[in-house]
N, C-alpha and C positions, 0 to 999 in steps of 0.2 A: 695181551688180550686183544680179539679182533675186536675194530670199531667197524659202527654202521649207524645209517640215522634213518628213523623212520620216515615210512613214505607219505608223509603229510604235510599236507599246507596249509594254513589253519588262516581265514578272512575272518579280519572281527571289526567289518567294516559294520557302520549302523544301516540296518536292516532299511529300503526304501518302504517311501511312506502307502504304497498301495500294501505292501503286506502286513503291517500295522492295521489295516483297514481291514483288511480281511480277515486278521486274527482277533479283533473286536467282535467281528463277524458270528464267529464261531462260538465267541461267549455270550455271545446274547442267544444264540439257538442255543447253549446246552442250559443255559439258567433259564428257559422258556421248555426246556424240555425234561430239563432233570432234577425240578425239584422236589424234596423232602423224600430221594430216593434212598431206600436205605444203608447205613453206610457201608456196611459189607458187602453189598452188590455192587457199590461203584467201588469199591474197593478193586474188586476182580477186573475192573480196567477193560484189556483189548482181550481178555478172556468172557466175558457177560456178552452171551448170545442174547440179541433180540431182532428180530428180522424185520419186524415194522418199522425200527428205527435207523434201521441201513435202507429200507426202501424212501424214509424221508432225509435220510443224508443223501440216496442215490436222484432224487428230485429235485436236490438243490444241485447237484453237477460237484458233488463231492467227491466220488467213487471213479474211478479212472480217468481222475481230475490230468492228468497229461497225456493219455493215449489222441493219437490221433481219431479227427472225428469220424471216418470213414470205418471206426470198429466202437461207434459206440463213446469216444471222452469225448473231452473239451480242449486237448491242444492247450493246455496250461501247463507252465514249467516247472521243473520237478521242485523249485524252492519252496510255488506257490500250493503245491501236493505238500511240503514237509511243512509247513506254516499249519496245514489243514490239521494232518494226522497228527502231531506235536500237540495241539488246543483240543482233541481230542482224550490225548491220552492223559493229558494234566488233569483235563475235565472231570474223568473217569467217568468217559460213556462206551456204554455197552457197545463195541462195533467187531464181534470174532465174528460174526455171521459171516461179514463181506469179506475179511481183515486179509484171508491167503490169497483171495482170487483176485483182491485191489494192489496185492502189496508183488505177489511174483506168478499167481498162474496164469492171470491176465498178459503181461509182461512176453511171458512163455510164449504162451498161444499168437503172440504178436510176430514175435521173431521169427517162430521155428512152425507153429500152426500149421494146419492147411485150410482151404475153404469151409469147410464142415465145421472144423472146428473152432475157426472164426467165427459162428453165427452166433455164438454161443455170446462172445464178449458185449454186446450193447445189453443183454440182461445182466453180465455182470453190473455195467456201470449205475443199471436202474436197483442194483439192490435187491435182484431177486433169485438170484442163482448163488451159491456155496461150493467153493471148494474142497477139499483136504489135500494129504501132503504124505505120498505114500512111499517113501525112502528108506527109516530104519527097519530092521527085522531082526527076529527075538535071536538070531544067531549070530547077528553083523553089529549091531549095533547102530551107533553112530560113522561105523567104518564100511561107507557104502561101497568099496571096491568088493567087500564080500557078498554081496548081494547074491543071494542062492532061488529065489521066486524065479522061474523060468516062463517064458513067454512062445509057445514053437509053431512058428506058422503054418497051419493048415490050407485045404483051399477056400473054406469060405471064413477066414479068420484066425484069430490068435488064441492058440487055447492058453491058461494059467492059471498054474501051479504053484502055491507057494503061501506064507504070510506076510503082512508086515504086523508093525509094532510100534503102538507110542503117535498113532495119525490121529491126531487133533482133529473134535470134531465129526469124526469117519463119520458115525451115528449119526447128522444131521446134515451131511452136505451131497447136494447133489452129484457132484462129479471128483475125484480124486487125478490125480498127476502122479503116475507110480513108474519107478525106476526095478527094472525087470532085464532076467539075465537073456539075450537074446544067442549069443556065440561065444564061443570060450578063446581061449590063448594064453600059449605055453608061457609067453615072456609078460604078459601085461598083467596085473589083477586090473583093471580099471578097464579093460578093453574086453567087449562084446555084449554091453550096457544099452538099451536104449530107453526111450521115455514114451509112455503111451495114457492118451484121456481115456479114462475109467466110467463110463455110468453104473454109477450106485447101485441103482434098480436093476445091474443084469443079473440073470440066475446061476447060482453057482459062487456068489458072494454073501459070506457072512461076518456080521462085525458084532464084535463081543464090545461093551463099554466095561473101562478101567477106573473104577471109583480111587480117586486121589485121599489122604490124609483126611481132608475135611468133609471131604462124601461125596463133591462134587463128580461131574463125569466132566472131563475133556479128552484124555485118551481112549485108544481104543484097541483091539486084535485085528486086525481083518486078514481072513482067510480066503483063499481064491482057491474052490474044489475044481479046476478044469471048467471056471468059466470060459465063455469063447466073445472076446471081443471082436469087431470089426478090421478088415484090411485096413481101415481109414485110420482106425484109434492113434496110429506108431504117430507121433511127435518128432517133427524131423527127420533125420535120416537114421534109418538102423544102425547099430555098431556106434554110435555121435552120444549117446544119454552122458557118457563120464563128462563131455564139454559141454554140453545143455545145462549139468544138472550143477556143474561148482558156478557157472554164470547163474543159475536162479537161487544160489545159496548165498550170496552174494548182496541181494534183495531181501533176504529172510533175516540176515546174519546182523546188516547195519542199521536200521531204521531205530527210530529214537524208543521202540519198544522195549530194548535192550539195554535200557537206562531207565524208563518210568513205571515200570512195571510195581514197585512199590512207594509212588507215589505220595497215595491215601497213607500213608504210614508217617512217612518226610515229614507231612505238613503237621501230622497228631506230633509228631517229638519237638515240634516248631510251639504245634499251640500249647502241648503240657509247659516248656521252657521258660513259656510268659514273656514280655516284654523285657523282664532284664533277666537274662540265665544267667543261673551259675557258671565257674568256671569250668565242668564238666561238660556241660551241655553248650557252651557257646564255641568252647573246642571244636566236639563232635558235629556243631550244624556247621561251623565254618569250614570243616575239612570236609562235610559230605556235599555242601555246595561247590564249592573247590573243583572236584571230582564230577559235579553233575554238569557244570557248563565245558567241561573240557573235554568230558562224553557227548557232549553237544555239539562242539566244534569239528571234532573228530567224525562223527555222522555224517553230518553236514560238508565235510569232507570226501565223503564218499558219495553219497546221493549226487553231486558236481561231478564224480567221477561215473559213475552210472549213466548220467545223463549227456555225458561224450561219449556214451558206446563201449567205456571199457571193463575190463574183468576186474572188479577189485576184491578178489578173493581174499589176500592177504590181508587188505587194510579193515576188510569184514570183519574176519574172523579176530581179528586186535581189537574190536569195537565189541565185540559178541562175548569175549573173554572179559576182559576189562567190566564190561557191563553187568553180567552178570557177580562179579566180584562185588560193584557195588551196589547191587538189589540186595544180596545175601546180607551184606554187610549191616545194612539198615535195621533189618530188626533183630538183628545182633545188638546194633547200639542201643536198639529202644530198650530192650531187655535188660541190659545193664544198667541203665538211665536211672530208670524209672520201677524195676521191680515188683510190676505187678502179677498177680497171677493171670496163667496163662487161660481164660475161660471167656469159649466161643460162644457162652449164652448169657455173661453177664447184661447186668441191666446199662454199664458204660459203653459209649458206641468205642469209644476209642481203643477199650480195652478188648472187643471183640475185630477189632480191626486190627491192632497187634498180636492177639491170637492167630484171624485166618494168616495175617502176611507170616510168622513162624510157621507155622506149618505147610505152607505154599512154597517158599522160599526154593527151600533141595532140588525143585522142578526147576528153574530159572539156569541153571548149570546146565540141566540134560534139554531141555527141549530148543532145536536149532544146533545143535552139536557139542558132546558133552566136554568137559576142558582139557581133555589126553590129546582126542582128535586135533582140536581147536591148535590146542601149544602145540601141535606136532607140525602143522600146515604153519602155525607162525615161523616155528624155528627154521623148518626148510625153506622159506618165503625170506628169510634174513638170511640164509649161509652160513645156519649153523649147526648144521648136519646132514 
């Protein structure tokens, strides 16, 4: 059997004491802001759209908390950025408003931007501007090298043709980041890709919203009739999207959302447990804490590796898999736990909380790339196919 060892390096030095400070920080803003919310809306985590409350985390210099200041951040380091979004998501405050455009389209537009579309990032940071995330489509999937949406340059512009599927959001964000097929090639699927900024508002776009299990809307359709984007829209260089886009997958793939996503569930299997659980339940919390700091490390791992400039596609997509295994996982255990019925209108908060997280759950696999994709990039990233 081939050996190999994963590409991690795991510091579990004790955190300095200015980010301690600042993760205080953070708790006294969401228990000054999020009281007697109800539990099912914090439940929804880094999904619970509210734009007022990203314009008052964009106030305090939350929101492109490391970009350099000349686009808008504060030149803060990315540890002092995951201290932030980490006391966030535990929180369970509302922040998908900003959440794409602080976490990689920001990022994007940094690198690869041009002038124009720089202007854009100082409203990201103040929390007033929304992204989406226009990759999958209803033919491709998760397997963006099939990307069939065409993009064909005109003289005053890019006309496009095509759909995506599955863009978070679409419905309520100003601008979308959409991977579009620009050139073809005999030998590549992955070549003749590029990345272009999308305004929402132009005509010839329409986005259908995709009601989830519990009613909610966060997916979406969006159709592109021969809209005609700008000369300027193209993100970086034409033919470049397949190297643009697994670097901003990269950012989507490792962030500690990919571990807290249910949360508000953890802590109900913690308070049903009581202070002395049985031996079922002190099993299940010791194994799922086990797993939660080690998805922690692992993150935390890569965010250090992000913030040297490099590609950690590989080590993402291991955090993003993993991750998801143990979001699912969670109200799998609570279900067998505990046995109650599954009802999203009982009068128990906790038991409408373990409702929406089962039915929520399925989603945590597909959005960010579903686990075929995922293991296929791990296995080839390890040498083992």
């Amino acid at each position: 059997m081939r050996s190999f060892q994963l590409p991690f390096t795991f510091d579990v030095s004790p955190a300095p004491q200015g980010l301690n400070q600042l993760r205080h920080e953070v708790r006294s803003f969401l228990a000054r802001e999020l009281p007697g919310k109800d539990a099912v809306l914090r439940a929804q985590g880094w999904s619970g759209f509210d734009p007022e409350f990203s314009r008052r985390l964009g106030a305090r210099g939350w929101i492109g908390m490391a970009w350099p200041k000349q686009y808008g951040g504060h030149a803060r380091t990315a540890l002092e950025r995951y201290t932030i979004i980490e006391e966030l998501l535990a929180g369970e405050a509302p922040v998908s408003a900003h959440w794409v455009a602080d976490r990689q389209s920001g990022p994007l537009l940094i690198r690869y931007g041009n002038t124009r579309q720089q202007q854009i990032l100082p409203q990201i940071a103040r929390g007033e501007v929304y992204f989406a995330i226009g990759m999958s489509e209803p033919d491709a999937g998760s397997d963006l090298a099939a990307v069939r949406t065409r993009a064909v340059r005109e003289a005053d512009g890019w006309r496009v043709t095509g759909r995506k599927i599955w863009s978070s959001l679409a419905h309520k964000a100003h601008y979308m980041i959409a991977l579009f097929r620009t050139g073809e090639s005999a030998n590549e699927r992955n070549a003749g890709l590029s990345q272009f900024l999308v305004d929402m508002a132009t005509p010839g776009i329409e986005v259908r919203p995709i009601p989830d299990l519990t009613g909610d809307v966060h997916f979406n359709e969006v159709t592109f009739d021969g809209a005609l984007l700008p000369l300027d829209a193209l993100i970086g260089a034409e033919g470049q999207g397949w190297a643009q886009v697994t670097a901003e997958l990269a950012f989507e793939r490792s962030g500690p959302e990919r571990f807290l996503s249910a949360m508000a569930l953890f802590k109900e299997i913690v308070r049903l447990a009581g202070p002395e659980p049985g031996e079922r339940a002190a099993h299940a919390i010791g194994r799922l804490s086990a797993h939660l700091m080690t998805l922690r490390q692992m993150s935390l791992s890569v965010a250090a590796m992000l913030e040297r400039g490099a590609n950690p596609a590989l080590e993402a997509s291991i955090v993003k898999d993993l991750g998801a295994v143990f979001e699912q996982e969670i109200p799998e255990i609570a279900n067998g736990l505990f046995g109650r019925e599954l009802d999203p209108l009982s009068a128990d908060t906790g038991a409408r909380v373990q409702a929406y997280m089962t039915q929520i759950s399925p989603a945590f696999s597909l959005r960010g790339g579903t686990r075929e994709i995922l293991r296929g990039i791990i296995a080839r990233g390890l040498g083992l196919r």
